[in-house]
GUVO-242842 format. One line per field, with one value per residue (C-alpha): residue number from 1; x, y, z. Coordinates in nm, 2 decimals, padded with zeros to 4 digits. Layout:
BEGIN
num	[NUM, ...]
u	[X, ...]
v	[Y, ...]
w	[Z, ...]
//
This chain:
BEGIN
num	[1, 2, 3, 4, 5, 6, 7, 8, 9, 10, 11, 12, 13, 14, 15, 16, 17, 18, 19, 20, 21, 22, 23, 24, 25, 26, 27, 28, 29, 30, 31, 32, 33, 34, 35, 36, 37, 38, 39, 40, 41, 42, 43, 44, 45, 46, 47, 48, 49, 50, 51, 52, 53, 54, 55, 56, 57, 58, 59, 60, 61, 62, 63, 64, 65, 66, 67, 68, 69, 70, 71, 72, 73, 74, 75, 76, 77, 78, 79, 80, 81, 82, 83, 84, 85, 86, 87, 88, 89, 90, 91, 92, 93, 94, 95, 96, 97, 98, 99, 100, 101, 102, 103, 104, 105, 106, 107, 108, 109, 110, 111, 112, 113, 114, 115, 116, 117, 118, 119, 120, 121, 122, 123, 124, 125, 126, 127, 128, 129, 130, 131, 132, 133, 134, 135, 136, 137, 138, 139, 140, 141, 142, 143, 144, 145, 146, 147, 148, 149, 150, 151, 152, 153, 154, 155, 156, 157, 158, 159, 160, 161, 162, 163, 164, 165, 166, 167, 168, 169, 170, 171, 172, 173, 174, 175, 176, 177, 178, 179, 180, 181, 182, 183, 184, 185, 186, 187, 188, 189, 190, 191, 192, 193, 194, 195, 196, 197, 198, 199, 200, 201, 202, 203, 204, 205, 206, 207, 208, 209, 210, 211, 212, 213, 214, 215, 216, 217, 218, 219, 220, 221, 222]
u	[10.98, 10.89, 10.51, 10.35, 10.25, 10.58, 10.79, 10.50, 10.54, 10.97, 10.88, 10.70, 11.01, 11.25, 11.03, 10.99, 10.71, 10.63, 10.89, 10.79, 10.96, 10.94, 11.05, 11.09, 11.14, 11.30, 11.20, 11.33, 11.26, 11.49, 11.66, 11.74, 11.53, 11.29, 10.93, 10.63, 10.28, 10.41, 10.22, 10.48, 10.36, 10.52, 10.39, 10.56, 10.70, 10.56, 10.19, 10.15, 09.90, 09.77, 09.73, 09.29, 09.16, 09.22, 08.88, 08.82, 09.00, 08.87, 08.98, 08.85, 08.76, 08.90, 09.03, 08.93, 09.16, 09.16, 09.34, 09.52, 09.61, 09.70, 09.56, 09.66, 09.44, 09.42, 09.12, 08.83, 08.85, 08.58, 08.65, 08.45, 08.46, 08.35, 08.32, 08.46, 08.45, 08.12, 08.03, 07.91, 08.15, 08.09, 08.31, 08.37, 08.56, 08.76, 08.99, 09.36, 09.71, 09.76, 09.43, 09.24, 09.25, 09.27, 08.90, 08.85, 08.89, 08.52, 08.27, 08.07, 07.96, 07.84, 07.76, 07.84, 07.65, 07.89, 07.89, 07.73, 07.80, 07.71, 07.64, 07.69, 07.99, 07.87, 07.97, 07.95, 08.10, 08.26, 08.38, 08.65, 08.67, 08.86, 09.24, 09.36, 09.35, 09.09, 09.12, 08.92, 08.77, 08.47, 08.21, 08.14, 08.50, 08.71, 09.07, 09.01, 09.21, 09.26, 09.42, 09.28, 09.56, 09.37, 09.63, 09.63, 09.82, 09.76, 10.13, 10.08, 10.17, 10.25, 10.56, 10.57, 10.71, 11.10, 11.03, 10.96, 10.70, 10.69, 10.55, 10.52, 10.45, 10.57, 10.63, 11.04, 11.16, 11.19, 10.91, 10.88, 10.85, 10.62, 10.56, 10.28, 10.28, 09.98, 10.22, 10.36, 10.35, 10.45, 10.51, 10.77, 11.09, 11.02, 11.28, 11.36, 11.38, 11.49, 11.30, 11.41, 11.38, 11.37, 11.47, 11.58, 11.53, 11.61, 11.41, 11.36, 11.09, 11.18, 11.12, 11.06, 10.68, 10.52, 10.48, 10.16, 09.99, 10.01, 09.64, 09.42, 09.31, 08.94, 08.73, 08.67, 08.40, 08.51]
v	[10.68, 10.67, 10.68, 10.34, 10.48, 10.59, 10.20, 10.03, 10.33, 10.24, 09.84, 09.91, 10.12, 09.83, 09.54, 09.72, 09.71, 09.37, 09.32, 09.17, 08.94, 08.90, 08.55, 08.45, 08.07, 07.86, 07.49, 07.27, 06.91, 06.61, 06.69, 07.03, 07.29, 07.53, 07.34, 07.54, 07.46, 07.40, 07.50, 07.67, 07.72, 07.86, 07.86, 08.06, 07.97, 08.37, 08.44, 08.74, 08.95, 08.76, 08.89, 08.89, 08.66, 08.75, 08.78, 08.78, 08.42, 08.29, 07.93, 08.00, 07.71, 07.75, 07.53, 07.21, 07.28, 07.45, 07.78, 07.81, 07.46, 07.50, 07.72, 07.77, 07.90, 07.98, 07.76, 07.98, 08.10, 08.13, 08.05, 08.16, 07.90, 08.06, 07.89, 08.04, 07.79, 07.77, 07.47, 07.37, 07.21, 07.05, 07.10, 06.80, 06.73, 06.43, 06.24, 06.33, 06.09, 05.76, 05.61, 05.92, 05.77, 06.10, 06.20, 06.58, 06.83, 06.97, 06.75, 06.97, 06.91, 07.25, 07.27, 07.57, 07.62, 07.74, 08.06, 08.26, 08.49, 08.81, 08.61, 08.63, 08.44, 08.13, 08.09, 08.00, 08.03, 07.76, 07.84, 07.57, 07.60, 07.26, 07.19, 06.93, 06.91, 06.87, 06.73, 06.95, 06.74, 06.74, 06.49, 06.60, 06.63, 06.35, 06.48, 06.86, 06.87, 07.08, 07.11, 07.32, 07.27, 07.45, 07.54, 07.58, 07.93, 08.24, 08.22, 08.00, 08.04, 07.88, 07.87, 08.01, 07.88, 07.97, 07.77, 08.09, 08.21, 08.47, 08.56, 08.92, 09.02, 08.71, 08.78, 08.76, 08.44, 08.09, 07.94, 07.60, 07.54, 07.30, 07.19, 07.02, 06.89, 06.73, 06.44, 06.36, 06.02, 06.14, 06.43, 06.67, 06.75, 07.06, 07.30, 07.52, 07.92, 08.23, 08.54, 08.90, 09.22, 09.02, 08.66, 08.41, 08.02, 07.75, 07.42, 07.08, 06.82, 06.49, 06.36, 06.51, 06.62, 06.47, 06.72, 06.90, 06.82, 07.20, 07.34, 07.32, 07.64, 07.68, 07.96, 08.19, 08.49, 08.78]
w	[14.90, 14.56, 14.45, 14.33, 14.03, 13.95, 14.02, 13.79, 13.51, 13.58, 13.56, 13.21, 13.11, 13.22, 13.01, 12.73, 12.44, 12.30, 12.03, 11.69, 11.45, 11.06, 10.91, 10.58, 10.52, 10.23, 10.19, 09.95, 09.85, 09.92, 09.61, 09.69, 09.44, 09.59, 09.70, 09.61, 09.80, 10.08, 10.44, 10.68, 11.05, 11.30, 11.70, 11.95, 12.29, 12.38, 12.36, 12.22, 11.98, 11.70, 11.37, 11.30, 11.07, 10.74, 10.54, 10.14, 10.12, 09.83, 09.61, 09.27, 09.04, 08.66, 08.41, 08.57, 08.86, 09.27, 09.27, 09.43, 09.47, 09.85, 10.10, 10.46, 10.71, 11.09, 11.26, 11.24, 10.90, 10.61, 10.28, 09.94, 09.68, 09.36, 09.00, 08.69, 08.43, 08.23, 08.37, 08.68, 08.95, 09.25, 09.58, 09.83, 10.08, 10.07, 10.35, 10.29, 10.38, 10.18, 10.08, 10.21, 10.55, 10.72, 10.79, 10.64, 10.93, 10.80, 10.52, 10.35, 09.97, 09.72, 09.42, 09.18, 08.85, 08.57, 08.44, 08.15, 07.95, 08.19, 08.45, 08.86, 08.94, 09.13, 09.49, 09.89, 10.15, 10.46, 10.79, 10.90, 11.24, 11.35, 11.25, 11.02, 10.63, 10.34, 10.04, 09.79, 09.51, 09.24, 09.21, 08.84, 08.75, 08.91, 08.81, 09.01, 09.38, 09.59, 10.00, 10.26, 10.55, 10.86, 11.12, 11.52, 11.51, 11.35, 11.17, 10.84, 10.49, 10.18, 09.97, 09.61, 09.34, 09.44, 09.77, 10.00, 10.33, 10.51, 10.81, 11.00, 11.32, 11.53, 11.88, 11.97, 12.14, 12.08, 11.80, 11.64, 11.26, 11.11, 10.72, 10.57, 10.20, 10.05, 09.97, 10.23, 10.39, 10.73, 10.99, 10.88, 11.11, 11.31, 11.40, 11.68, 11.62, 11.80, 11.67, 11.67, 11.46, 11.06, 11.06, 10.77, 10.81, 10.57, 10.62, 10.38, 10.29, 10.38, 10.01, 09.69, 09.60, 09.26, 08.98, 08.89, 08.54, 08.39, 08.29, 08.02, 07.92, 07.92, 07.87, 08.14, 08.22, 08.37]
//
Protein backbone atom coordinates (compact mmCIF):
# COMPACT_ATOMS: atom_id res chain seq x y z
CA UNK A 1 0.00 0.00 0.00
CA UNK A 2 1.54 2.99 -1.12
CA UNK A 3 2.18 6.01 1.39
CA UNK A 4 -0.22 9.12 1.12
CA UNK A 5 2.54 11.26 0.69
CA UNK A 6 3.83 9.43 -2.06
CA UNK A 7 0.15 9.22 -4.42
CA UNK A 8 -0.25 13.19 -3.81
CA UNK A 9 3.73 13.77 -4.77
CA UNK A 10 2.58 11.07 -8.03
CA UNK A 11 -0.77 13.30 -8.65
CA UNK A 12 1.54 16.60 -8.84
CA UNK A 13 3.84 14.63 -11.20
CA UNK A 14 0.76 13.49 -13.38
CA UNK A 15 -0.69 17.46 -13.59
CA UNK A 16 2.24 18.94 -14.13
CA UNK A 17 3.54 22.62 -13.49
CA UNK A 18 1.36 25.47 -14.57
CA UNK A 19 2.20 26.01 -18.22
CA UNK A 20 2.58 29.55 -19.62
CA UNK A 21 1.74 31.12 -22.83
CA UNK A 22 3.31 34.13 -24.90
CA UNK A 23 0.98 35.86 -27.54
CA UNK A 24 1.77 38.36 -29.89
CA UNK A 25 -1.30 39.97 -31.66
CA UNK A 26 -1.70 41.90 -35.12
CA UNK A 27 -4.65 44.23 -35.58
CA UNK A 28 -5.45 46.03 -38.55
CA UNK A 29 -8.10 48.56 -39.53
CA UNK A 30 -11.02 47.84 -41.89
CA UNK A 31 -8.84 48.73 -44.64
CA UNK A 32 -6.28 46.36 -43.90
CA UNK A 33 -2.79 48.30 -42.71
CA UNK A 34 -1.45 47.75 -39.27
CA UNK A 35 -3.62 49.90 -36.40
CA UNK A 36 -1.38 51.55 -33.86
CA UNK A 37 -3.00 52.60 -30.31
CA UNK A 38 -5.00 50.03 -30.11
CA UNK A 39 -5.79 48.29 -26.43
CA UNK A 40 -5.48 44.39 -26.76
CA UNK A 41 -6.88 42.30 -23.72
CA UNK A 42 -6.90 39.03 -23.27
CA UNK A 43 -8.84 37.06 -20.11
CA UNK A 44 -8.38 33.45 -19.62
CA UNK A 45 -10.86 30.69 -19.23
CA UNK A 46 -7.82 29.28 -16.44
CA UNK A 47 -7.05 31.35 -13.45
CA UNK A 48 -3.77 31.37 -12.97
CA UNK A 49 -0.76 33.77 -11.57
CA UNK A 50 -1.07 37.22 -12.55
CA UNK A 51 1.72 39.20 -13.54
CA UNK A 52 2.04 42.30 -10.41
CA UNK A 53 1.20 45.64 -11.26
CA UNK A 54 3.56 47.27 -13.18
CA UNK A 55 4.81 50.52 -11.41
CA UNK A 56 6.84 53.71 -12.95
CA UNK A 57 3.73 54.19 -15.55
CA UNK A 58 4.04 57.53 -16.40
CA UNK A 59 2.00 59.79 -19.46
CA UNK A 60 4.28 62.69 -20.02
CA UNK A 61 2.85 65.95 -21.34
CA UNK A 62 5.11 67.64 -24.35
CA UNK A 63 4.41 69.47 -27.25
CA UNK A 64 0.85 70.21 -26.61
CA UNK A 65 0.00 66.51 -26.68
CA UNK A 66 -0.49 63.00 -24.08
CA UNK A 67 2.36 60.64 -24.56
CA UNK A 68 1.80 58.36 -25.10
CA UNK A 69 -1.38 58.85 -26.70
CA UNK A 70 -2.93 55.50 -25.32
CA UNK A 71 -2.28 53.74 -22.22
CA UNK A 72 -3.56 50.43 -21.03
CA UNK A 73 -3.68 49.42 -17.58
CA UNK A 74 -4.87 46.61 -15.19
CA UNK A 75 -7.57 48.11 -12.50
CA UNK A 76 -5.51 49.11 -9.69
CA UNK A 77 -2.87 50.84 -11.25
CA UNK A 78 -1.20 54.41 -10.56
CA UNK A 79 -0.26 56.63 -13.05
CA UNK A 80 2.33 59.74 -12.81
CA UNK A 81 1.33 62.54 -15.00
CA UNK A 82 4.34 64.82 -15.38
CA UNK A 83 4.61 68.13 -17.51
CA UNK A 84 7.46 68.94 -19.80
CA UNK A 85 6.55 71.79 -21.81
CA UNK A 86 7.40 75.23 -20.25
CA UNK A 87 4.06 75.91 -19.67
CA UNK A 88 1.69 74.88 -17.41
CA UNK A 89 -1.00 72.22 -18.34
CA UNK A 90 -3.89 71.05 -16.82
CA UNK A 91 -5.08 67.30 -16.72
CA UNK A 92 -8.98 66.36 -16.77
CA UNK A 93 -10.80 63.74 -17.22
CA UNK A 94 -13.34 63.78 -19.69
CA UNK A 95 -16.39 61.22 -20.70
CA UNK A 96 -15.29 59.11 -23.72
CA UNK A 97 -17.82 57.34 -26.71
CA UNK A 98 -19.77 59.68 -29.14
CA UNK A 99 -20.49 62.98 -27.42
CA UNK A 100 -18.43 61.99 -24.34
CA UNK A 101 -21.42 60.11 -23.05
CA UNK A 102 -19.40 57.50 -21.44
CA UNK A 103 -18.87 58.85 -17.84
CA UNK A 104 -14.82 58.69 -17.01
CA UNK A 105 -14.11 55.45 -15.12
CA UNK A 106 -12.18 58.04 -12.41
CA UNK A 107 -12.74 62.30 -12.47
CA UNK A 108 -9.98 63.87 -11.12
CA UNK A 109 -8.66 67.42 -12.39
CA UNK A 110 -4.53 68.48 -11.75
CA UNK A 111 -2.83 71.07 -12.63
CA UNK A 112 1.02 71.03 -13.65
CA UNK A 113 3.04 74.20 -13.66
CA UNK A 114 5.46 74.37 -16.70
CA UNK A 115 8.86 73.91 -16.45
CA UNK A 116 12.02 76.16 -16.09
CA UNK A 117 15.01 76.20 -16.97
CA UNK A 118 16.65 73.83 -14.06
CA UNK A 119 13.63 73.17 -12.76
CA UNK A 120 11.81 70.00 -10.95
CA UNK A 121 9.74 68.36 -13.59
CA UNK A 122 6.12 68.95 -12.45
CA UNK A 123 4.02 66.03 -11.49
CA UNK A 124 1.22 63.67 -9.56
CA UNK A 125 0.19 60.87 -9.35
CA UNK A 126 -3.62 58.85 -9.80
CA UNK A 127 -4.61 55.51 -8.81
CA UNK A 128 -7.47 54.18 -11.21
CA UNK A 129 -8.88 51.57 -9.50
CA UNK A 130 -12.40 51.00 -11.44
CA UNK A 131 -12.52 49.71 -15.21
CA UNK A 132 -13.61 51.59 -18.15
CA UNK A 133 -11.88 54.50 -20.18
CA UNK A 134 -10.79 58.22 -19.67
CA UNK A 135 -10.52 60.70 -21.89
CA UNK A 136 -7.42 62.79 -20.95
CA UNK A 137 -7.90 66.49 -21.80
CA UNK A 138 -6.60 70.13 -20.81
CA UNK A 139 -8.63 72.86 -19.60
CA UNK A 140 -5.76 75.43 -20.62
CA UNK A 141 -5.15 73.80 -23.91
CA UNK A 142 -8.29 72.53 -25.63
CA UNK A 143 -6.78 70.53 -28.63
CA UNK A 144 -4.41 68.05 -25.96
CA UNK A 145 -6.08 64.24 -25.65
CA UNK A 146 -5.33 61.59 -24.30
CA UNK A 147 -7.10 57.65 -23.40
CA UNK A 148 -6.56 55.86 -20.34
CA UNK A 149 -8.41 52.37 -21.18
CA UNK A 150 -8.35 50.64 -17.59
CA UNK A 151 -8.79 46.90 -18.01
CA UNK A 152 -10.44 43.92 -15.83
CA UNK A 153 -7.38 41.52 -16.36
CA UNK A 154 -3.81 41.76 -15.84
CA UNK A 155 -3.11 40.92 -19.74
CA UNK A 156 -3.43 44.41 -21.72
CA UNK A 157 -1.34 46.12 -24.10
CA UNK A 158 -1.28 48.49 -26.86
CA UNK A 159 -0.27 48.09 -30.50
CA UNK A 160 2.69 49.99 -32.03
CA UNK A 161 2.87 51.53 -34.94
CA UNK A 162 3.17 48.18 -37.25
CA UNK A 163 -0.15 47.04 -35.62
CA UNK A 164 1.48 44.63 -32.93
CA UNK A 165 0.91 43.40 -28.69
CA UNK A 166 2.33 41.16 -26.99
CA UNK A 167 1.57 39.57 -24.06
CA UNK A 168 3.78 37.04 -21.71
CA UNK A 169 3.09 34.75 -19.22
CA UNK A 170 -0.67 33.83 -19.95
CA UNK A 171 -1.74 30.67 -18.47
CA UNK A 172 -2.38 27.68 -21.31
CA UNK A 173 -6.05 27.08 -22.35
CA UNK A 174 -8.78 28.72 -23.98
CA UNK A 175 -8.70 32.91 -23.54
CA UNK A 176 -10.87 35.56 -25.14
CA UNK A 177 -9.55 38.65 -27.12
CA UNK A 178 -10.91 42.06 -26.68
CA UNK A 179 -9.97 45.50 -28.56
CA UNK A 180 -10.68 48.94 -27.68
CA UNK A 181 -9.97 52.01 -29.92
CA UNK A 182 -10.61 55.51 -28.73
CA UNK A 183 -12.76 55.75 -31.97
CA UNK A 184 -14.75 53.39 -31.92
CA UNK A 185 -18.52 53.69 -31.97
CA UNK A 186 -19.10 50.22 -30.72
CA UNK A 187 -17.84 46.89 -28.98
CA UNK A 188 -15.27 45.20 -30.91
CA UNK A 189 -15.67 41.42 -32.07
CA UNK A 190 -13.92 39.14 -29.61
CA UNK A 191 -12.25 36.06 -30.47
CA UNK A 192 -11.76 32.76 -29.10
CA UNK A 193 -7.99 31.47 -28.28
CA UNK A 194 -6.19 28.35 -27.36
CA UNK A 195 -2.84 29.15 -25.61
CA UNK A 196 0.29 27.03 -25.45
CA UNK A 197 4.09 27.49 -25.36
CA UNK A 198 4.34 31.11 -28.00
CA UNK A 199 1.17 31.89 -29.84
CA UNK A 200 0.46 34.28 -32.94
CA UNK A 201 -3.14 35.79 -33.46
CA UNK A 202 -4.31 38.07 -36.14
CA UNK A 203 -7.40 40.25 -35.28
CA UNK A 204 -9.18 43.52 -37.10
CA UNK A 205 -11.05 46.86 -36.12
CA UNK A 206 -14.34 46.96 -37.39
CA UNK A 207 -13.65 50.43 -39.18
CA UNK A 208 -10.72 52.45 -39.93
CA UNK A 209 -9.39 54.93 -37.04
CA UNK A 210 -8.98 58.81 -37.89
CA UNK A 211 -5.43 60.00 -38.36
CA UNK A 212 -3.44 61.81 -35.69
CA UNK A 213 -2.41 65.60 -36.36
CA UNK A 214 1.61 65.03 -36.20
CA UNK A 215 3.29 67.45 -33.35
CA UNK A 216 4.53 70.67 -33.07
CA UNK A 217 7.73 70.76 -31.81
CA UNK A 218 8.11 72.86 -28.72
CA UNK A 219 10.76 73.32 -26.44
CA UNK A 220 11.46 70.88 -23.88
CA UNK A 221 13.73 70.80 -20.44
CA UNK A 222 15.47 67.89 -19.71
Amino acid sequence: MHHPLFLIGLLAALAGPLQAADLQVTVNTAAGRPAADVVVMVLPAVRGPAPALAEGISIVQRDNRFEPYVTAIPSGTTVRFVNRDRYDHHVRSLGSGPMGAVPPAKSFELRLSGVQAGAIKASAEVQFDTAGSVVLGCHIHGSMRGHVFIANTPWVAVTDEFGRATLRGLPDGTAELRLWHPDQLAAQATQTLQLQGAVTAQAALGFTPQRRPAPRPQSDYN
